[in-house]
VOTI-407909 format. One record per residue: residue number from 1; residue in one letter; x, y, z of N, C-alpha, C, O, CB in turn. Coordinates in nm, 2 decimals, padded with zeros to 4 digits. Glycine has a CB too. Example, Ala and Ser with C-alpha at 12.3 -4.5 7.8 and 13.67 -1.06 7.14 Angstrom:
<rokes>
> resi, resn, n_x, n_y, n_z, ca_x, ca_y, ca_z, c_x, c_y, c_z, o_x, o_y, o_z, cb_x, cb_y, cb_z
> 1, a, 01.32, -00.57, 00.78, 01.23, -00.45, 00.78, 01.32, -00.33, 00.78, 01.42, -00.33, 00.85, 01.13, -00.45, 00.90
> 2, s, 01.28, -00.22, 00.71, 01.37, -00.11, 00.71, 01.29, 00.00, 00.79, 01.34, 00.11, 00.80, 01.41, -00.06, 00.57
</rokes>
This chain:
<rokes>
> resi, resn, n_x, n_y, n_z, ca_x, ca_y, ca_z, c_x, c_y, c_z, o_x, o_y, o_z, cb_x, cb_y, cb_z
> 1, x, 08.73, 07.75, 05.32, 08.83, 07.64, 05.32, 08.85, 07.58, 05.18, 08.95, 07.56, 05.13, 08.78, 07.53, 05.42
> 2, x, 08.71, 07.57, 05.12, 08.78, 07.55, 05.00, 08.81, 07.58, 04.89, 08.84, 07.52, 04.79, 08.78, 07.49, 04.96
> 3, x, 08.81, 07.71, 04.92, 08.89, 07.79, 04.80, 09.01, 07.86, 04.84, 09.05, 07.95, 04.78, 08.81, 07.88, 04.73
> 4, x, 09.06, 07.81, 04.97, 09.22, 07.79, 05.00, 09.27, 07.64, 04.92, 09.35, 07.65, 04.83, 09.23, 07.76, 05.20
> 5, x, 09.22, 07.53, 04.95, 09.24, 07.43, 04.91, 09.27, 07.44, 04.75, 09.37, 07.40, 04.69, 09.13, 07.34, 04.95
> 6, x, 09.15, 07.50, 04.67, 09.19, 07.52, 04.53, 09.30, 07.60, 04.51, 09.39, 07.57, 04.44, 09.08, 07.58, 04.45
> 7, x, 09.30, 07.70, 04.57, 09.50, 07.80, 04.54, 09.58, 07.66, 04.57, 09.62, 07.61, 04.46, 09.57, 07.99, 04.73
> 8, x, 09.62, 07.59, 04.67, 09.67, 07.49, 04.70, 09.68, 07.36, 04.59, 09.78, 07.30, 04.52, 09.59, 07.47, 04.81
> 9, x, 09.59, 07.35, 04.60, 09.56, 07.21, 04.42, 09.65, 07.32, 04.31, 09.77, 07.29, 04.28, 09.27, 07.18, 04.32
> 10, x, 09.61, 07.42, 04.27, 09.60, 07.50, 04.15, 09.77, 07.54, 04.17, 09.84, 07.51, 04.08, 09.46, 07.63, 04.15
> 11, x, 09.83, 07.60, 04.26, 09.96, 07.60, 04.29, 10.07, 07.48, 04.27, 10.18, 07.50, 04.21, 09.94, 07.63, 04.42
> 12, x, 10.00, 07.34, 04.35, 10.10, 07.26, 04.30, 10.04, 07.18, 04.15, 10.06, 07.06, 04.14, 10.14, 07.16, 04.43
> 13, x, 09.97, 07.25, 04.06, 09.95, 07.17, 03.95, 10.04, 07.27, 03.84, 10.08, 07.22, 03.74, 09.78, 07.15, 03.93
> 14, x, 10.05, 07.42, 03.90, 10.13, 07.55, 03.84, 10.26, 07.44, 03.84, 10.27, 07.38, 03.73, 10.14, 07.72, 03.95
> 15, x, 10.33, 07.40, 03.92, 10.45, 07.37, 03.98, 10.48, 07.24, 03.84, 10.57, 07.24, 03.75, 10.43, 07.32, 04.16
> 16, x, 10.38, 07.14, 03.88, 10.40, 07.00, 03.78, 10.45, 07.07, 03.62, 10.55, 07.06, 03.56, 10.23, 06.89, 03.76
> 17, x, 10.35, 07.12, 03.60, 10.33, 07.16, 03.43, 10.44, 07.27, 03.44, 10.47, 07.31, 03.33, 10.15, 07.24, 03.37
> 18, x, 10.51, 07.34, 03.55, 10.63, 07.37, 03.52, 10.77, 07.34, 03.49, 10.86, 07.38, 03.41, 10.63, 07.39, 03.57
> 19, x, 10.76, 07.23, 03.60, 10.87, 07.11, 03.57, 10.84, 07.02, 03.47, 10.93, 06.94, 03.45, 10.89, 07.03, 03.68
> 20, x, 10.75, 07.01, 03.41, 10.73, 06.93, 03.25, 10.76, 07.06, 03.15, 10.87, 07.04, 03.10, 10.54, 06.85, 03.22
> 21, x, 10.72, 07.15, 03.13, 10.79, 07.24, 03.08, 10.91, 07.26, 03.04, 10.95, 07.27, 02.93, 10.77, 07.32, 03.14
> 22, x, 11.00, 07.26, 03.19, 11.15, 07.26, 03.20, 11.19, 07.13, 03.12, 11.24, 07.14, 03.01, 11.22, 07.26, 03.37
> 23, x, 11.16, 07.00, 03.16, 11.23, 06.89, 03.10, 11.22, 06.87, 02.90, 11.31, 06.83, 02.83, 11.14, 06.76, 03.19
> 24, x, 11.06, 06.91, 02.85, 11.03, 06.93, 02.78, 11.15, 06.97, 02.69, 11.21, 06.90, 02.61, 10.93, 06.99, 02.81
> 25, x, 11.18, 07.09, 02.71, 11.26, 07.23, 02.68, 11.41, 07.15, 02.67, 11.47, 07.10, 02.57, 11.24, 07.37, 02.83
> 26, x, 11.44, 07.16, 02.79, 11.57, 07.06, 02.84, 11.58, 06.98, 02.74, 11.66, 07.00, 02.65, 11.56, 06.97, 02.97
> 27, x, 11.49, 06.88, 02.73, 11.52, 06.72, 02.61, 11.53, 06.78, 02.51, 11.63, 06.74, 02.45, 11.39, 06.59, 02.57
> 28, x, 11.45, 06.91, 02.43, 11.44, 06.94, 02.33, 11.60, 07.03, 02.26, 11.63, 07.04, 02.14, 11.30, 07.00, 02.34
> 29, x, 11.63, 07.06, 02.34, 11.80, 07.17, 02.35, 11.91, 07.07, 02.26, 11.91, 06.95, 02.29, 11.89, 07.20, 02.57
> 30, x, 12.00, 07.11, 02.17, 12.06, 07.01, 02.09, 12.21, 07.09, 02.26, 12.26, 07.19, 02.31, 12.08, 07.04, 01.83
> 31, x, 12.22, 06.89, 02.26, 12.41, 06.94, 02.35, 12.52, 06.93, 02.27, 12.50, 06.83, 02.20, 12.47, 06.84, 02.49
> 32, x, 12.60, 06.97, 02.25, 12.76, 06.97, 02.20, 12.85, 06.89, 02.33, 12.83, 06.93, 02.45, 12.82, 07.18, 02.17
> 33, x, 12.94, 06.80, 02.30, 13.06, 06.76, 02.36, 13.14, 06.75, 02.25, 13.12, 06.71, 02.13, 13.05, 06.63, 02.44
> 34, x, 13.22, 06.80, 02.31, 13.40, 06.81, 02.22, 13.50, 06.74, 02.35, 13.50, 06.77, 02.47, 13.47, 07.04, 02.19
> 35, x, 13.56, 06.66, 02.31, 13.65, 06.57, 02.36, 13.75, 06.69, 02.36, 13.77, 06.78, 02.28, 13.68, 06.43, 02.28
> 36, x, 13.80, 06.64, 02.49, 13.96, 06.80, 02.51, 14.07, 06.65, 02.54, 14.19, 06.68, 02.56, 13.96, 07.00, 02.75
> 37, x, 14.05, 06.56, 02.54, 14.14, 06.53, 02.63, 14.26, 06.46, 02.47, 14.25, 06.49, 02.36, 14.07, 06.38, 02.77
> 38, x, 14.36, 06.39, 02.53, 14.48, 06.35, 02.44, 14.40, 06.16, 02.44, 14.31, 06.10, 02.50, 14.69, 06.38, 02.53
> 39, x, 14.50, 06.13, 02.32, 14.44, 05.98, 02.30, 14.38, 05.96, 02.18, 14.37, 06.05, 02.09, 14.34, 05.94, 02.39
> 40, x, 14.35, 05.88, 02.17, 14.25, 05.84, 02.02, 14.20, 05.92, 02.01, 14.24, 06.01, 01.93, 14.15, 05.74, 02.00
> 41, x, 14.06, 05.93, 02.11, 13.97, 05.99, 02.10, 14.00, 06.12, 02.09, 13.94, 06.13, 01.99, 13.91, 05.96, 02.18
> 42, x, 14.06, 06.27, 02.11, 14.14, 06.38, 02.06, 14.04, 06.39, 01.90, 14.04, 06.33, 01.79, 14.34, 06.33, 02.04
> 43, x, 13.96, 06.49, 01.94, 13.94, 06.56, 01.79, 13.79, 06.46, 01.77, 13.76, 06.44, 01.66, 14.10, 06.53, 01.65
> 44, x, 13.73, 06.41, 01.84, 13.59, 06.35, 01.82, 13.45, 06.43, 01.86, 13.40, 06.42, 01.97, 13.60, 06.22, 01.90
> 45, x, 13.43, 06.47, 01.80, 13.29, 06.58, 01.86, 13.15, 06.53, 01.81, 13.13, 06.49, 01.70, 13.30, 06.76, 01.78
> 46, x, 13.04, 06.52, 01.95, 12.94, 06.48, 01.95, 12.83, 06.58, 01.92, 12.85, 06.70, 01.97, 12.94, 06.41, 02.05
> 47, x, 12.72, 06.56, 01.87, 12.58, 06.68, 01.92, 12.48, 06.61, 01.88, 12.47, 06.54, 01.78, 12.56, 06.86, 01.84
> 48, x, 12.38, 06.63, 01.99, 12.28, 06.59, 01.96, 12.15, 06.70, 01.94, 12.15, 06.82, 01.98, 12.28, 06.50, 02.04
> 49, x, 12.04, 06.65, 01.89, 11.99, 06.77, 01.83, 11.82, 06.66, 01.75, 11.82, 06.55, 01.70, 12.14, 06.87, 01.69
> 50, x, 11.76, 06.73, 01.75, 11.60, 06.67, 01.67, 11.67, 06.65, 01.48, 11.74, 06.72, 01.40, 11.42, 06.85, 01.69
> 51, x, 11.62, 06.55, 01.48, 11.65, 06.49, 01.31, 11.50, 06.53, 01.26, 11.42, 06.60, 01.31, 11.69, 06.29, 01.29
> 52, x, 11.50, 06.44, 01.12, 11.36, 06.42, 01.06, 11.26, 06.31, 01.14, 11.28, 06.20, 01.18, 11.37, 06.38, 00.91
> 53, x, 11.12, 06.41, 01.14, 11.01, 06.33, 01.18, 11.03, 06.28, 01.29, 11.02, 06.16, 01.33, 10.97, 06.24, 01.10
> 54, x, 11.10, 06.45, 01.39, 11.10, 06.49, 01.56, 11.16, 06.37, 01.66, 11.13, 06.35, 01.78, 10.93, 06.52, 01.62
> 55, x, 11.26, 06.27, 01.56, 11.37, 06.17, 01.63, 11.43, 06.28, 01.68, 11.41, 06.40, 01.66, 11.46, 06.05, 01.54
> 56, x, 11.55, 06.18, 01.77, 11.66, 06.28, 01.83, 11.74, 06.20, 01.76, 11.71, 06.10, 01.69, 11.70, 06.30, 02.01
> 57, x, 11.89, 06.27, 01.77, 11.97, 06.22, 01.73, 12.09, 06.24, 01.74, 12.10, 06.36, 01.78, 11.95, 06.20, 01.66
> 58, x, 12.26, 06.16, 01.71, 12.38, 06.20, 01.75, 12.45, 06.19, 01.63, 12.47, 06.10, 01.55, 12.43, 06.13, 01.87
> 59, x, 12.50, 06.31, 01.64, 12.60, 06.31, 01.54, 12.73, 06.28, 01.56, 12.75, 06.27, 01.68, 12.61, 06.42, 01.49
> 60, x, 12.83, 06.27, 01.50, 12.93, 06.17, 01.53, 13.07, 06.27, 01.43, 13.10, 06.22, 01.32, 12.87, 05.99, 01.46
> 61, x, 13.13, 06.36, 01.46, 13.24, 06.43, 01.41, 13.36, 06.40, 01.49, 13.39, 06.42, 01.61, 13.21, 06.58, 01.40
> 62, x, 13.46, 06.32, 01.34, 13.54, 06.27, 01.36, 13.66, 06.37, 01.33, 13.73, 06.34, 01.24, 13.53, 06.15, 01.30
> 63, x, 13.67, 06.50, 01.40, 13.79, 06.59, 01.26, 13.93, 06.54, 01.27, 14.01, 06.62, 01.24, 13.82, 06.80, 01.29
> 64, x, 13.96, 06.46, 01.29, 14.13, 06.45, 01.30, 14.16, 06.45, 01.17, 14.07, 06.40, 01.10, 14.20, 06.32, 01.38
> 65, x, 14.26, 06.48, 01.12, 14.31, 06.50, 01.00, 14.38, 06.33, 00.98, 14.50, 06.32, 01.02, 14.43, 06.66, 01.00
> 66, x, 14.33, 06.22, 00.93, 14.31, 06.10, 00.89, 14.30, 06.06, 00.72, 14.28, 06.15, 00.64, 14.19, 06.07, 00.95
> 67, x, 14.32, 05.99, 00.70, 14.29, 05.92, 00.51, 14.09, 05.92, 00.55, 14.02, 05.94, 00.45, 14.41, 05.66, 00.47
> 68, x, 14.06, 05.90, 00.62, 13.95, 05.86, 00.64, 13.84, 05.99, 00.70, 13.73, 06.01, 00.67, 13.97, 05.74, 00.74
> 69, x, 13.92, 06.06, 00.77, 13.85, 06.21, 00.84, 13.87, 06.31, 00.76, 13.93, 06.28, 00.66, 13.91, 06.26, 00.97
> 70, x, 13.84, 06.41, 00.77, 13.69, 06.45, 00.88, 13.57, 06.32, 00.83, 13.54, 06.29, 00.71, 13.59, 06.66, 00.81
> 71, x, 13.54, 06.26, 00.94, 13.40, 06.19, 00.91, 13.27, 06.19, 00.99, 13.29, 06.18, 01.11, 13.43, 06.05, 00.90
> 72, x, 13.18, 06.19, 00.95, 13.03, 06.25, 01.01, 12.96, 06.14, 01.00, 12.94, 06.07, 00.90, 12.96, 06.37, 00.91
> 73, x, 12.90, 06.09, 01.13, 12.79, 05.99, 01.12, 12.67, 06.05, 01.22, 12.67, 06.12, 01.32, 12.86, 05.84, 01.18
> 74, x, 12.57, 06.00, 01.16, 12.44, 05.98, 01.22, 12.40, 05.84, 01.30, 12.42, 05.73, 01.24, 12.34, 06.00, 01.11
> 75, x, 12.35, 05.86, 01.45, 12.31, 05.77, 01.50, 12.14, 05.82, 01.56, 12.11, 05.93, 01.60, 12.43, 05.75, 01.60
> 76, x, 12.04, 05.71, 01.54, 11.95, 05.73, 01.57, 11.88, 05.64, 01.69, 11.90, 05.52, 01.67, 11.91, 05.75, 01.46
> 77, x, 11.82, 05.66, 01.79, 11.80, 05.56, 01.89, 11.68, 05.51, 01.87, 11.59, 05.58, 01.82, 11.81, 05.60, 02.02
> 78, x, 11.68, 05.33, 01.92, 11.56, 05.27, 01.86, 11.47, 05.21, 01.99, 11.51, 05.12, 02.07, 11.60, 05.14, 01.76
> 79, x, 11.39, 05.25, 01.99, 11.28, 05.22, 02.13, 11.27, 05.30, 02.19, 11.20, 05.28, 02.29, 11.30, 05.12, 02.22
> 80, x, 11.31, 05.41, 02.19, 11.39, 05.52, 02.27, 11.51, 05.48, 02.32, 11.53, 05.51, 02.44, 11.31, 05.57, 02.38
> 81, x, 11.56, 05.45, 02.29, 11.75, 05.44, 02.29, 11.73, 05.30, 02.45, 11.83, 05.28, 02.53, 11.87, 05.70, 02.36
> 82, x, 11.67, 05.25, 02.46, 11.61, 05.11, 02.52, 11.72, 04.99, 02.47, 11.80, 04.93, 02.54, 11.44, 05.08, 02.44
> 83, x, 11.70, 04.98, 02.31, 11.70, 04.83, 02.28, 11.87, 04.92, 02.18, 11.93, 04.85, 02.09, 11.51, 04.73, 02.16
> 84, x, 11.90, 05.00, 02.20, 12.04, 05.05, 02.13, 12.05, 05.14, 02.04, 11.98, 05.25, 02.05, 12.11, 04.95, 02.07
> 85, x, 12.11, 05.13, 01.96, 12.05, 05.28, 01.83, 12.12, 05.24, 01.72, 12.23, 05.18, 01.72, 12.10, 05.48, 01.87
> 86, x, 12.07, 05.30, 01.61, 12.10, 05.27, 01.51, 12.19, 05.34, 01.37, 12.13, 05.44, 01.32, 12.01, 05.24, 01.50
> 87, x, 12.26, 05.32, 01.33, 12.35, 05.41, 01.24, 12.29, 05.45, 01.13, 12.29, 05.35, 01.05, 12.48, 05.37, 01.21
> 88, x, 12.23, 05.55, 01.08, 12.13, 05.57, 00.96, 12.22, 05.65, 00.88, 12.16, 05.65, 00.77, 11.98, 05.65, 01.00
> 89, x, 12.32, 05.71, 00.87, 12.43, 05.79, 00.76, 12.57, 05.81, 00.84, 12.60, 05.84, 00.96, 12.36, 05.97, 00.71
> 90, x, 12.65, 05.77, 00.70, 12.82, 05.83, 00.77, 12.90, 05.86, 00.63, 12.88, 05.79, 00.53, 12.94, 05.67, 00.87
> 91, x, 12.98, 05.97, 00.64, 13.03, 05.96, 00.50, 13.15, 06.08, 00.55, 13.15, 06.19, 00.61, 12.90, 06.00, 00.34
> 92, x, 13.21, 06.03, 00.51, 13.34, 06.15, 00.43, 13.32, 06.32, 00.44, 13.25, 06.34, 00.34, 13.33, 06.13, 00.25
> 93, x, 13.34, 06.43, 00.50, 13.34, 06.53, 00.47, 13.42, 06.59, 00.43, 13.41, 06.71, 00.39, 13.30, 06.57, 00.53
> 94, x, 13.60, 06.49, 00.40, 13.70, 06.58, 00.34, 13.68, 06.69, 00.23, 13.71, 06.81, 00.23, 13.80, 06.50, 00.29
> 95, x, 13.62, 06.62, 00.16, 13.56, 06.70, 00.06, 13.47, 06.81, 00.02, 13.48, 06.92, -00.04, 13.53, 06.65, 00.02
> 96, x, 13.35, 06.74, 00.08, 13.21, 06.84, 00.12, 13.33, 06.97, 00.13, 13.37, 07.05, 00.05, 13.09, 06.79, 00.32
> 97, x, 13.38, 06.95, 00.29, 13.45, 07.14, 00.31, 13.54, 07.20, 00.21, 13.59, 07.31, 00.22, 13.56, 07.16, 00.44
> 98, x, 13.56, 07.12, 00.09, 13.65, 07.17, -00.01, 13.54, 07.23, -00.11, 13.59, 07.26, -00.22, 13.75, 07.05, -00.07
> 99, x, 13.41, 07.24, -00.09, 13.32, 07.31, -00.19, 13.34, 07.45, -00.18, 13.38, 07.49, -00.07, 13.18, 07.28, -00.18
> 100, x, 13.30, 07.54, -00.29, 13.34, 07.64, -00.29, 13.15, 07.66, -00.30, 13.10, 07.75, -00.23, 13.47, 07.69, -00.40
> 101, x, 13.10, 07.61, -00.36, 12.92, 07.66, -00.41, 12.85, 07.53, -00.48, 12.88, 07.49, -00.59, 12.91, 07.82, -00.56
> 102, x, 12.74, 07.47, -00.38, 12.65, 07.38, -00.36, 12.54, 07.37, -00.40, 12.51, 07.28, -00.32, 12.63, 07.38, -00.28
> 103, x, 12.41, 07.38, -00.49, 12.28, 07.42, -00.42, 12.28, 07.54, -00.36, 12.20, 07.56, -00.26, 12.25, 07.33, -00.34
> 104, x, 12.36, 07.63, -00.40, 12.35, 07.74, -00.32, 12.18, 07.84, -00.45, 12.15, 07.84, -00.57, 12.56, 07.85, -00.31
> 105, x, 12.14, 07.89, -00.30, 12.04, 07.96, -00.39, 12.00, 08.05, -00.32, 11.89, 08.06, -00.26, 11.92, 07.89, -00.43
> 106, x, 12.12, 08.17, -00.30, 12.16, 08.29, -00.24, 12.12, 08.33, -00.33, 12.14, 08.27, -00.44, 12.28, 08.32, -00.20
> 107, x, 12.03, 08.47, -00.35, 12.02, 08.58, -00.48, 12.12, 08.69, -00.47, 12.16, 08.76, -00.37, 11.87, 08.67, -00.48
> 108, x, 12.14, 08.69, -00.56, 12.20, 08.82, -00.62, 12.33, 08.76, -00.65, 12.34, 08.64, -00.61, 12.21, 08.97, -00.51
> 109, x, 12.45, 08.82, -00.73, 12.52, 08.80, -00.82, 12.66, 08.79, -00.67, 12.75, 08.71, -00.67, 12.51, 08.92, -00.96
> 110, x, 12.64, 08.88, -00.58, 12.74, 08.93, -00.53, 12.77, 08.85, -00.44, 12.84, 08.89, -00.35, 12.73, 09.05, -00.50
> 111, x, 12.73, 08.74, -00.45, 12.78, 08.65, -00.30, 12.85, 08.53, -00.37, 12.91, 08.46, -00.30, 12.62, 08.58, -00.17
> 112, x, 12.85, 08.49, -00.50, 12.95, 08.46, -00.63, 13.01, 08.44, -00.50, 12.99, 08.52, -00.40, 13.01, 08.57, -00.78
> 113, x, 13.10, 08.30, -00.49, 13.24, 08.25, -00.41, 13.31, 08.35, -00.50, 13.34, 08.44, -00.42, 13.29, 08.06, -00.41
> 114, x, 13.35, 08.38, -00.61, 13.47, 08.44, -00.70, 13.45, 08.57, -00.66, 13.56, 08.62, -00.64, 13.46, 08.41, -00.85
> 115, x, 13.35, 08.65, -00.64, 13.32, 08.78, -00.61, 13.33, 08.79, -00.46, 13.39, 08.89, -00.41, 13.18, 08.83, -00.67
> 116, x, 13.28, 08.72, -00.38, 13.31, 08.75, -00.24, 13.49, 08.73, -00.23, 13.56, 08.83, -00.22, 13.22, 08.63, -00.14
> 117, x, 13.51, 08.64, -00.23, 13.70, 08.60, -00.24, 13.79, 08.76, -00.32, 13.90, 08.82, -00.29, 13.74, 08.40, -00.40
> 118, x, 13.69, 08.78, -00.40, 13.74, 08.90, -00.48, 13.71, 09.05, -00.33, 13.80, 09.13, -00.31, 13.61, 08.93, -00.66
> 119, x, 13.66, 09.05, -00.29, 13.60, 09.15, -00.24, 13.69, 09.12, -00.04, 13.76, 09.19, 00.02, 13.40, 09.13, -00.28
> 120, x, 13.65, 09.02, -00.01, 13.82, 08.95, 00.09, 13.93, 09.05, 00.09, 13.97, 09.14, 00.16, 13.91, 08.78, 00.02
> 121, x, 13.96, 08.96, -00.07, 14.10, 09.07, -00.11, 14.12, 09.19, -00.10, 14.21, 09.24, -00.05, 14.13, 09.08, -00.23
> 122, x, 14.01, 09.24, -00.15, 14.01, 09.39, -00.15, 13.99, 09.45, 00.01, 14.02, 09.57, 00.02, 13.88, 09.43, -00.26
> 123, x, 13.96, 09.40, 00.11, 13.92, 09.43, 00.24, 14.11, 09.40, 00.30, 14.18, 09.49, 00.33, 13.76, 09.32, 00.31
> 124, x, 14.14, 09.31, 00.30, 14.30, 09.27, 00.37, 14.36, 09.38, 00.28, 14.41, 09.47, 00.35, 14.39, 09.10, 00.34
> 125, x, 14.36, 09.40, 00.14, 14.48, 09.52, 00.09, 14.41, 09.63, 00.15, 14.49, 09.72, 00.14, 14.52, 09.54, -00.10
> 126, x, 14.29, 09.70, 00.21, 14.30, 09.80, 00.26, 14.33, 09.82, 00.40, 14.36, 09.93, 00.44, 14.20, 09.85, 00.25
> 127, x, 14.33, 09.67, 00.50, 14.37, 09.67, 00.56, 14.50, 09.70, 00.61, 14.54, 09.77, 00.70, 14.33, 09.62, 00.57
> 128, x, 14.56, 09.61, 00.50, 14.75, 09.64, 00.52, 14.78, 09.77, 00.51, 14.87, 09.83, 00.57, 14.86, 09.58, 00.39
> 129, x, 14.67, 09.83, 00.40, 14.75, 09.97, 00.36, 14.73, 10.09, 00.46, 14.80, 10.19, 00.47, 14.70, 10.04, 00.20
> 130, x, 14.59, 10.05, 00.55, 14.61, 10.11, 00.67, 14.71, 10.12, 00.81, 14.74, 10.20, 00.90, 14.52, 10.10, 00.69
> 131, x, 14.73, 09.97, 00.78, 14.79, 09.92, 00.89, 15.00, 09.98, 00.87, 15.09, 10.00, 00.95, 14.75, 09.73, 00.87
> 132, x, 14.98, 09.99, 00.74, 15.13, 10.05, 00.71, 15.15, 10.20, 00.71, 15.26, 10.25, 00.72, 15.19, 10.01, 00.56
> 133, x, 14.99, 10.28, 00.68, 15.03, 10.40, 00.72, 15.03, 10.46, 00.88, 15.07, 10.57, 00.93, 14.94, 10.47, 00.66
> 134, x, 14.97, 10.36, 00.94, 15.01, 10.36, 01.11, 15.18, 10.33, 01.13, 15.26, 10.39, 01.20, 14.91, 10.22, 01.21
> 135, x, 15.18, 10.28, 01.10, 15.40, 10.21, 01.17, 15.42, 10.42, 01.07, 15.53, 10.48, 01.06, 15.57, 09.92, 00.98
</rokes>
């Protein structure tokens, strides 16, 4: 009898630490929402996802083409998102996406924005020129 009872205990303790597992996992998964609908809101995309020093947090992508957009904010929750949350970064990305090379610390010569764009080119004109010996 009681080492039926232990499969029993040991079975539903398998089960708990499973479903903490799942939730674990679950909380830990960054989600994406993209607004589809029309209205203001049109073009506002959310994700959330682990920040620094294993906060969660929401990001805040504003792309509508605006004087003010693309704009990116960070929201971070305080108490565990309890007492509200807090805005810790927002800035401007019109720009950022207008960089061509950052802090980039790619090796080798050949990933050069000027050499890749060069090498683009060279891939579409072989494309065309295949594409015109087919017609």
């Amino acid at each position: 009898m009681l080492k039926k009872n232990s499969l029993i205990i040991g079975f539903f303790i398998g089960i708990v630490v499973g479903v903490l597992a799942m939730n674990i996992i679950y909380l830990n998964s960054p989600l994406a929402y993209a607004d589809a609908t029309s209205g203001e809101s049109a073009g506002i995309i959310a994700v959330t996802g682990l920040c620094a020093n294993g906060l969660s947090g929401l990001w805040v992508l504003d792309a509508r083409d605006t004087q003010s957009s693309p704009s990116l904010c960070l929201y971070i929750p305080e108490s565990g998102g309890r007492s509200g949350f807090s805005l810790t970064g927002a800035r401007r990305i019109k720009y950022d996406l207008k960089l061509l090379q950052y802090q980039d610390r790619t090796r080798g010569e050949d990933f050069a924005p000027s050499v890749m764009a060069k090498k683009v080119e060279e891939l579409n004109k072989k494309e065309e020129e295949k594409a015109a010996k087919k017609k």
